[in-house]
N, C-alpha and C positions, 0 to 999 in steps of 0.2 A: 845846511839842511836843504835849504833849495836848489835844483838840479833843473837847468834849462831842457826844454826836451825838444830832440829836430824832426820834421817829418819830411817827410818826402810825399805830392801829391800824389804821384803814380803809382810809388809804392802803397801808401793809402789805403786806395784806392780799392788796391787787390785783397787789403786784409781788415778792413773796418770788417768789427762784429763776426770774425772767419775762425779766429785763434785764442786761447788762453795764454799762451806763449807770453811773455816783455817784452811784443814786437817793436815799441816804444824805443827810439834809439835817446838817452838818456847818458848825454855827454857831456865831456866837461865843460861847465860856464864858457870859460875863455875861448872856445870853441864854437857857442852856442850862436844859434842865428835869433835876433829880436822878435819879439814874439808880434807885435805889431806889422813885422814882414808875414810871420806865416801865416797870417788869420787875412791875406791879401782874397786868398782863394779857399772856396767852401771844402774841394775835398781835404785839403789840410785841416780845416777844423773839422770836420769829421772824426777824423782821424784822431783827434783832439779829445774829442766827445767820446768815443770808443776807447779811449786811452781810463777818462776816468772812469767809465764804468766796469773797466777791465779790473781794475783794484779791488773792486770788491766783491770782483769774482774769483779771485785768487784763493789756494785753497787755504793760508793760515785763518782769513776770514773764515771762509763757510766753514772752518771748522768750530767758531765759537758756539754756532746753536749746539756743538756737542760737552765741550769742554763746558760751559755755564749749567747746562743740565749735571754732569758729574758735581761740580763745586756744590751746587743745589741739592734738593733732597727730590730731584725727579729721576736721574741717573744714576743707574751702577756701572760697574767694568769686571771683566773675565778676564783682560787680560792687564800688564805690567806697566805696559805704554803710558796708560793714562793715569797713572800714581798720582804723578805732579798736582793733577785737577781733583782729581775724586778723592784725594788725603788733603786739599788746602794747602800744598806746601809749596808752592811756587818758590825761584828762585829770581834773582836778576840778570842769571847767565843763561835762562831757559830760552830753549833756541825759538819758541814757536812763540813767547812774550813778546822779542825782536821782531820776530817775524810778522806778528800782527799789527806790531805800532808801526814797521815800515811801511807795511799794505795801506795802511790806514792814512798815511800822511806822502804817500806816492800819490792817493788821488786827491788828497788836499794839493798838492803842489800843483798836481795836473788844471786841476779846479780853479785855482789862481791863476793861472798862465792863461785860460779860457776868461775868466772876470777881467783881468789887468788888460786882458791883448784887445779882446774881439770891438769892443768898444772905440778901439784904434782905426780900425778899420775904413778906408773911404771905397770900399768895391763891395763888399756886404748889405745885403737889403737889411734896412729893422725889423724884417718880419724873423730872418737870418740870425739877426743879433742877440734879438730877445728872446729866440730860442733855446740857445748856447747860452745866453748867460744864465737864463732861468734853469737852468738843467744843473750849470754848477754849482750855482747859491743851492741850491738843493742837496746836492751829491755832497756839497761840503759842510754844509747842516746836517746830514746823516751821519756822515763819516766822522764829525767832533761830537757829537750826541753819543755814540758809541766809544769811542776815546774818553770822553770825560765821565762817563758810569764806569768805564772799566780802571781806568788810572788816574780817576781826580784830575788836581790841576796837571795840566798839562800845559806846552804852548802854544798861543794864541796866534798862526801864522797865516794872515791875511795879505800877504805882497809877495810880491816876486823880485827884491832885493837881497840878494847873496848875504850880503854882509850882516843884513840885519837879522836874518834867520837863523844863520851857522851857529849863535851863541844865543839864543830866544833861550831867556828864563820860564819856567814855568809861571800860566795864568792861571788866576782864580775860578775854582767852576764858575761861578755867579756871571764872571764876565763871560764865561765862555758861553754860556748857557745865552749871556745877552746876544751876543754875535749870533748864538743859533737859530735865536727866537728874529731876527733881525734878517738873516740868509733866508728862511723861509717863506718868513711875510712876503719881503721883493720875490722871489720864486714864483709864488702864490701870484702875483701880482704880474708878469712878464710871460707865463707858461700858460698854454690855451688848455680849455679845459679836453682837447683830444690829445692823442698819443701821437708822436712823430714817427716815420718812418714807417706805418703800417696799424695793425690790430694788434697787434701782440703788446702787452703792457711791460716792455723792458726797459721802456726808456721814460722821465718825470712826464707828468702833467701836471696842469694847476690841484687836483685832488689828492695827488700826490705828496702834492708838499703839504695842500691843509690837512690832510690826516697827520703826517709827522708831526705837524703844530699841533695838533690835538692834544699826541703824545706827550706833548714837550709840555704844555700846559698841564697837565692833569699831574704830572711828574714836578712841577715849577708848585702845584697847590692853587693853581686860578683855574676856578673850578666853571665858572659861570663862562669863560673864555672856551675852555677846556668842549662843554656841552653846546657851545653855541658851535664852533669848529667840527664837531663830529655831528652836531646834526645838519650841518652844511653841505657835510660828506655824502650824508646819508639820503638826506631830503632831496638836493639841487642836483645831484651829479646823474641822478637817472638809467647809470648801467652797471654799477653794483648790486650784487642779490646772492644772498646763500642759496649757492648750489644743493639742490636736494637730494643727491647723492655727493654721500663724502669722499667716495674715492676722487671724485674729480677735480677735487679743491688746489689741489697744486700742479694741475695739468697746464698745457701752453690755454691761455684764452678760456680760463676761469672764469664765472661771473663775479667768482670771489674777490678776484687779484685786483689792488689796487698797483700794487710796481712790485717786481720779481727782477732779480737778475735773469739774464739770457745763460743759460749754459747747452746750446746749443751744439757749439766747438766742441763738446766733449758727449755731449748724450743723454747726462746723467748730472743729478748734483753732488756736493762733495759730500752731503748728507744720508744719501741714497748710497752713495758708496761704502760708505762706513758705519751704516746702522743696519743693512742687508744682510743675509746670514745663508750658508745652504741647509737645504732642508734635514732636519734633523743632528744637524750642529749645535755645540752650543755658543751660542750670541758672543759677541765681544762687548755691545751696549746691552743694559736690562734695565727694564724699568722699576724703578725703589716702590718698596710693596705699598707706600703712605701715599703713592698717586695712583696705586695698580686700583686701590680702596674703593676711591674717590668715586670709583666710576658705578653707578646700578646697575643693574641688571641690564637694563631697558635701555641702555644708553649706547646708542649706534658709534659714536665714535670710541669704544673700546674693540669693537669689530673690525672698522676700516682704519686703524690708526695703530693699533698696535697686533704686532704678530706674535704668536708663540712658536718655539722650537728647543728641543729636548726639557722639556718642563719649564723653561723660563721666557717671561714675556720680555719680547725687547721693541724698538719705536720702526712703526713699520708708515710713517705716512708717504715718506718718498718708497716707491714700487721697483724704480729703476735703479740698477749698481754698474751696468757696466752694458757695453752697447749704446743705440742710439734711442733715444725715449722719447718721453712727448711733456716732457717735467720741467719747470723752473724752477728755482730756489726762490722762493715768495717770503718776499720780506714787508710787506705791508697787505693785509686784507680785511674786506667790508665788516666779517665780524670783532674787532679790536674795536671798532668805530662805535659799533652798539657798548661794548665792556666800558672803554675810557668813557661813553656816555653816562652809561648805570653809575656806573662809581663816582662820577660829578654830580649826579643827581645825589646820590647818597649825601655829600653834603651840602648839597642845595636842599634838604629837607624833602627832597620828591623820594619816597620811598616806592607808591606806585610806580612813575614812571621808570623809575631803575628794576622793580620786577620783570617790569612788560619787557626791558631791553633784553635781559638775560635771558628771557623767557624764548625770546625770538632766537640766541642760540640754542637753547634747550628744543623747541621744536623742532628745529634742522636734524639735533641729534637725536630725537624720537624719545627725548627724557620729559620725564613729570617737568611739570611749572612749578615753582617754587614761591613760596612768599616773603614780605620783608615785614618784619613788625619791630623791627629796632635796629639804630645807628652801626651797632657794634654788629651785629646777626650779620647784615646787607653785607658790612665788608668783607667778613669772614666766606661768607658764601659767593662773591662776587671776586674775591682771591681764588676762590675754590674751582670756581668757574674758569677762569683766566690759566689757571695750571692745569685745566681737561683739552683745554682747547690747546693751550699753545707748548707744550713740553717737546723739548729739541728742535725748538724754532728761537730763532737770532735772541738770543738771552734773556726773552721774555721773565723766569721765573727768578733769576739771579736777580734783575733789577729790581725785580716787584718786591724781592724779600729786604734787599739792601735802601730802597725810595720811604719805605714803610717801617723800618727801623726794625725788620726782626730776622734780619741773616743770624747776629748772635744766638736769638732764642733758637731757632727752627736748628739750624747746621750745628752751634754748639751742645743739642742734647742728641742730633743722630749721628757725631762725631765728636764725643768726648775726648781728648786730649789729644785732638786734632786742629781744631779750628780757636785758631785766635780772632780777634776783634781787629787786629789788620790785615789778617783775609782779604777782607771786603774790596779792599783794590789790591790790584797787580802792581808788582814792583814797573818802578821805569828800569828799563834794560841796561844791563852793567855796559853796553857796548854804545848806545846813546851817550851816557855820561861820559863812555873815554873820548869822543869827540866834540862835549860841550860839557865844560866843564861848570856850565853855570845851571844845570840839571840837577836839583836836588834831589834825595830820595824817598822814598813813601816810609810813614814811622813801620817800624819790623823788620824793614830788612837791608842788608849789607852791616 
């Protein structure tokens, strides 16, 4: 499973942050040069650094915020393609299931070769060091955070020894979840609270990773952790702020954006590509009538956020499909930090303070304020909130319904003799297990 990777500085040089391509030369071990040689000089870790974040710009990724909205009850489909997702019926031989545990465990690997190596280093400054390493305890707390909601245990692959990888048994979420919670703290702790390499928020900083802890917490049930972490986001960091107009929430240089992939190289993101429609066609994505509902009258983000086209509404928040834009795929921002805050207050007994939180997205979106006068109400309506704001964004509603134990209720009555109870995760991929045979399979299937 693990694949040494060789850079070349010059070449580098020329393509850090340039292409979506595998410019990555990704050769065989016995081949490979010691990672402790290539982390001698910065443009090589660069190069390093642009490696892992290229992963999860690739498009089997960005197309989860779609396929998770289909599985969910935010997404329809017009057309065939998307069967697999929008019927529940995944297989282990499905090519884009492979495809996304590869993505996902290319920049774990990347990730490790950056933790294992740079610390090797006697030509690197520590200013150098604990930049790069803070970036990938990060990027690989993201990338198993997403692995292990989507496939369970998985495996736990923190080194860069061959041998020990090639046959890694699958790990416990619990431990993996520990490792997660573990990668981000050091992150939190190594990464300045500014952005590297410019203004544009594509690359960690320290708020970066505390918002992902956030997540991780309020998802883990430590809720007092969970609130203290997002008001840390929210309180100390000082250039977070809902943008007053929604169109511009996913634009380069948001006030919203906590960390976005760069999709620069292309224009567009893969979201934008595929939820775009020409005018008066009809959509290939639509929005399920049970979220079209949700929204009031009054409520701005029904306006900037979804579009219509030959009578049916489909997800309009990326603008851009083809050409060059001014868009990122925003995978973490300011308003999450208020929700994961409200819903920790919920059971911290703060009922006010979890209104006031929502209430501050509700203003943005030009909706009434709402009130809490019971445990059960708050979450109901703070779910509710969480699926206006975030539908076909990085799996936000799948996880919520599966963390919360009611993917059965919701999906098994809008998809009767569709959805089973092991739905819930994706199989591991039939093509994983023919080269490790110590990969078990998820109960349902094979």
């Amino acid at each position: 499973m693990k694949r040494s990777i060789i850079f070349s500085s010059i070449f580098a040089a020329s393509v850090v942050f340039t292409s979506c391509e595998k410019w990555l030369d990704v050769g065989d071990p016995k081949n490979a040069v010691e990672t402790s040689v290539i982390f001698q000089d910065e443009a090589g870790l660069q190069a390093a650094i642009a490696g892992m974040y290229n992963s999860g710009n690739e498009t089997p990724i960005g197309m989860l915020s779609l396929y998770t909205g289909l599985q969910s009850d935010d997404l329809g489909a017009n057309v065939t393609g998307y069967d697999p997702y929008k019927n529940n019926s995944l297989l282990s031989n499905e090519t884009t299931v492979g495809d996304i545990w590869s993505s996902f465990y290319t920049g774990i690997y990347r990730a490790n070769d950056i933790i294992d190596g740079v610390p090797k280093s006697n030509t690197l400054s520590d200013v150098i060091k604990n930049q790069a390493v803070g970036e990938a305890l990060f990027l690989r707390g993201m990338y198993y955070f997403y692995m292990v909601n989507l496939y369970g245990d998985v495996p736990l692959i923190i080194g860069t020894d061959l041998k020990t990888n090639e046959l890694a048994p699958r790990t416990a979420s619990a431990e993996i979840y520990t490792q997660i919670t573990k990668d981000l703290e050091r992150a939190a702790e190594l990464l300045p609270a500014t952005y590297p390499g410019g203004t544009d928020r594509v690359r960690a900083n320290k708020w970066a990773a505390t918002a992902l802890l956030a997540r991780v917490k309020l998802y883990l049930g430590k809720y007092a952790e969970a609130e203290k972490l997002s008001t840390d986001v929210i309180g100390q960091s000082k250039v977070y702020v809902l943008s007053e107009d929604l169109n511009t929430v996913f634009v380069k240089r948001s006030t919203d954006v906590i960390f976005a992939f760069d999709v620069s190289f292309a224009g567009y993101t893969t979201v934008g590509l595929n939820t775009g429609t020409t005018a008066g066609s009809v959509p290939s994505l639509i929005i399920n009538p049970s979220l079209l509902n949700l929204f009031a009258a009054d409520d701005a983000r029904r306006t900037a956020w979804i579009g219509t086209s030959a009578g049916q509404a489909f997800p309009y928040k990326y603008k851009v499909r083809s050409g060059i834009g001014n868009e990122y795929d925003v995978v973490l921002r300011i308003s999450e930090q208020y929700l994961i805050r409200a819903e920790a207050r919920v059971y911290l007994d703060n009922l006010d303070g979890a209104a006031e939180d929502v209430n501050k997205i509700r203003k943005r979106a030009k909706a009434k304020d709402i009130q809490m006068t019971s445990k059960e109400e708050s979450l109901v309506l703070i779910a509710n909130e969480r699926r206006m704001e975030y539908f076909a964004e990085w799996c936000h509603r799948w996880f919520d319904l599966k963390r919360t134990n009611l993917a059965g209720k919701v999906i098994g009555a809008l998809k009767p003799g569709l959805w089973q109870d092991t739905d819930a995760l994706y199989p591991i991929p039939s093509r994983e297990r023919k080269m490790n045979a110590n990969l078990t399979q998820n109960e349902g299937y094979d």
